[in-house]
C-alpha positions as CSV (number, residue, x, y, z in Angstrom):
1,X,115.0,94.1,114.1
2,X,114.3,96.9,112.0
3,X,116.0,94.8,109.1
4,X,113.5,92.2,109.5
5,X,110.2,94.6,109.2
6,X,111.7,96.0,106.4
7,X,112.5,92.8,104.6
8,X,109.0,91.4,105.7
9,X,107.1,94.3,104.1
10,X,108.8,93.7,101.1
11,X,108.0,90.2,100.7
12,X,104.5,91.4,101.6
13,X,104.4,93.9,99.0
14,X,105.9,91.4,96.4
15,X,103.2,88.5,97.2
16,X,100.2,91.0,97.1
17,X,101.3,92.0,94.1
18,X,102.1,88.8,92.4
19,X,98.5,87.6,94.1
20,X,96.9,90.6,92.1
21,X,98.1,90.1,88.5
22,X,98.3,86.6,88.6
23,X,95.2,84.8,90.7
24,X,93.1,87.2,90.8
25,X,92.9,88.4,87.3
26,X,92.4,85.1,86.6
27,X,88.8,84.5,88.0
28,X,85.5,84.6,86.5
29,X,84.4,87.9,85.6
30,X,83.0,89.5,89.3
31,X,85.5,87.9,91.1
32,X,88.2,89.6,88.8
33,X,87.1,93.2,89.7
34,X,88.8,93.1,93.2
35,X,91.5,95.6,93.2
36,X,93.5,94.1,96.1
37,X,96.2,96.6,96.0
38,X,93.5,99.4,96.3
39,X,91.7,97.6,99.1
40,X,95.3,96.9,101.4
41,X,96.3,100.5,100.9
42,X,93.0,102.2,101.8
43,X,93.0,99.8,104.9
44,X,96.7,100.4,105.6
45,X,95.8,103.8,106.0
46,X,93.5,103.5,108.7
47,X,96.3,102.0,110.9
48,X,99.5,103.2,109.3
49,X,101.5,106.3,108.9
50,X,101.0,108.2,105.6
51,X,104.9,108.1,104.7
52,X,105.0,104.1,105.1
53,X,102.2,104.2,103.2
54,X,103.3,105.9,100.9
55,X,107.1,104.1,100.5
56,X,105.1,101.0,100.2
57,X,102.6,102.5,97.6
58,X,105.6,103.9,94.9
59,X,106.9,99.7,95.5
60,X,103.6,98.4,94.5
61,X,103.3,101.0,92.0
62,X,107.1,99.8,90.8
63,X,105.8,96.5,90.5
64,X,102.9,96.5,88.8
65,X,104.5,98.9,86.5
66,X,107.4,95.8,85.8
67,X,104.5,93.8,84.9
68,X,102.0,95.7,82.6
69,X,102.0,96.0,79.2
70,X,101.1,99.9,79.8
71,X,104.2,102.7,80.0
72,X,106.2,102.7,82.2
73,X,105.3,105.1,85.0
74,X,101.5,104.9,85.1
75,X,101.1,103.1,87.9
76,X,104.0,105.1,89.9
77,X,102.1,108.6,88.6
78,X,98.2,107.5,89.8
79,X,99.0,105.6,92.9
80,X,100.8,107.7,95.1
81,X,98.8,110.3,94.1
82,X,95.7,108.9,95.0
83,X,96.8,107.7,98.6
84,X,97.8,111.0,99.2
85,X,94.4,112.3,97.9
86,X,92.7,109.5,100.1
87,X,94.4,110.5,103.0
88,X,93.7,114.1,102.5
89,X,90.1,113.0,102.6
90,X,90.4,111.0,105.6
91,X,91.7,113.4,107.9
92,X,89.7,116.5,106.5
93,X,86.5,114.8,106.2
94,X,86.1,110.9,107.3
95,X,87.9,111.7,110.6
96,X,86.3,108.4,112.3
97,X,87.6,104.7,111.4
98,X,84.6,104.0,110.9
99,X,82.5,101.6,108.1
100,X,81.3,104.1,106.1
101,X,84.2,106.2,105.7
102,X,86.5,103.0,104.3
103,X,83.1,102.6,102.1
104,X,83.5,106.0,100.8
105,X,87.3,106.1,100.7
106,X,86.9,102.7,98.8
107,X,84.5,104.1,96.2
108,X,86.0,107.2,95.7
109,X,89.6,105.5,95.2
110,X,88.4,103.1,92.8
111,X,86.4,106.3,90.8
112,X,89.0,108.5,90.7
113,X,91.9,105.8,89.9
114,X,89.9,103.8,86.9
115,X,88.5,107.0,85.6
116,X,92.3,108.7,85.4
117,X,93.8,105.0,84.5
118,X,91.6,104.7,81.7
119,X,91.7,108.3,80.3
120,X,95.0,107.9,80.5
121,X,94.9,104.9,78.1
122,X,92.3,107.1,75.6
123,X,95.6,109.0,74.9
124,X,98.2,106.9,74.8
125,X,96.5,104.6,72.6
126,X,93.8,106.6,71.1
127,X,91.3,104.0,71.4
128,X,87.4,104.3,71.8
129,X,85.8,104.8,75.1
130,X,82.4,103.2,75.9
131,X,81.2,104.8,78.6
132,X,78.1,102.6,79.1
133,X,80.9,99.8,79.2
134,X,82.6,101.7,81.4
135,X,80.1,102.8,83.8
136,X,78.8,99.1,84.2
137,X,82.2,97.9,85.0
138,X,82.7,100.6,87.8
139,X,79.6,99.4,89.4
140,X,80.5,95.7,89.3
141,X,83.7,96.7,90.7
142,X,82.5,99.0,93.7
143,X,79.8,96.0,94.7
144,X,82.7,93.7,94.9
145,X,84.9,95.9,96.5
146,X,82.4,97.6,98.8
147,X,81.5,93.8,99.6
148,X,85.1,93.1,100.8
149,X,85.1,96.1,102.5
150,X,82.1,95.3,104.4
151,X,83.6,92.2,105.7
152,X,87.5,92.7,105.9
153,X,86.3,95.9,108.4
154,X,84.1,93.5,110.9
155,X,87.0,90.8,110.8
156,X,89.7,94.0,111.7
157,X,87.3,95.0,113.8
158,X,86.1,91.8,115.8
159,X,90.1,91.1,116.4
160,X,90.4,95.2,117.4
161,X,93.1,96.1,115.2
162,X,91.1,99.3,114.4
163,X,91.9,101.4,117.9
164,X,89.3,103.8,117.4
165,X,90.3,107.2,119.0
């Protein structure tokens, strides 16, 4: 049995990933600002235990790491990272499930991980960064994001797999 969750969450893992780089980069431009990986970990930690989490966050962060152009290893050095930062902040601060803490954790992760992703980058590659670009991206991203937050928590919560304590 325990073979079978294991081998499941994999296949999950491998399909969200794949959906990621391949369908959803793919859409028009504010449809292409949904970080999906983001989004299932910050929810997955509102139900989950921080070391599955956190197994399943250095496989994503394997993944996507397989398929960017970027060096190898910059995925698996932000991600865990920032789960583990986001779950410091949820049990120190947002100590409810509750709408507006998911908001904030979903803000604040996709700050802190696009901010360090992209400075990152600056070095590496030594290009220029626009921060007026920048800035305007961010808040495309976090109305998108904070939009599919809004209604992946009232479809989690109408089906009560939030069990509020």
């Amino acid at each position: 049995m325990n073979f079978f969750k294991i081998f499941f969450s994999i296949i999950n893992v491998i399909f969200l990933v794949i959906i990621q780089v391949s369908f959803i980069n793919g859409l028009p431009n504010p449809l292409n600002k949904i970080n999906l990986i983001l989004l299932f970990l910050i929810f997955s930690l509102g139900f989950s235990k921080i070391d599955k989490i956190l197994k399943i966050t250095i496989l994503i962060a394997i993944l996507l790491d397989i398929y960017s152009f970027l060096p190898f290893g910059l995925h698996l050095l932000l991600l865990p990272l920032l789960i583990f930062g986001m779950y410091l902040l949820l049990i120190s601060f947002l100590t409810n499930k509750s709408l507006y803490s998911f908001l904030i954790m979903n803000i604040s992760a996709n700050l802190i991980f696009n901010f360090y992703f992209y400075f990152l980058q600056y070095f590496i590659y030594k290009n220029d960064f626009l921060w007026m670009l920048w800035i305007k991206q961010q808040l495309i991203m976090i109305l998108v994001n904070s939009i599919l937050v809004i209604l992946l928590f009232y479809i989690f919560d109408f089906f009560k797999i939030f069990q509020r304590r």
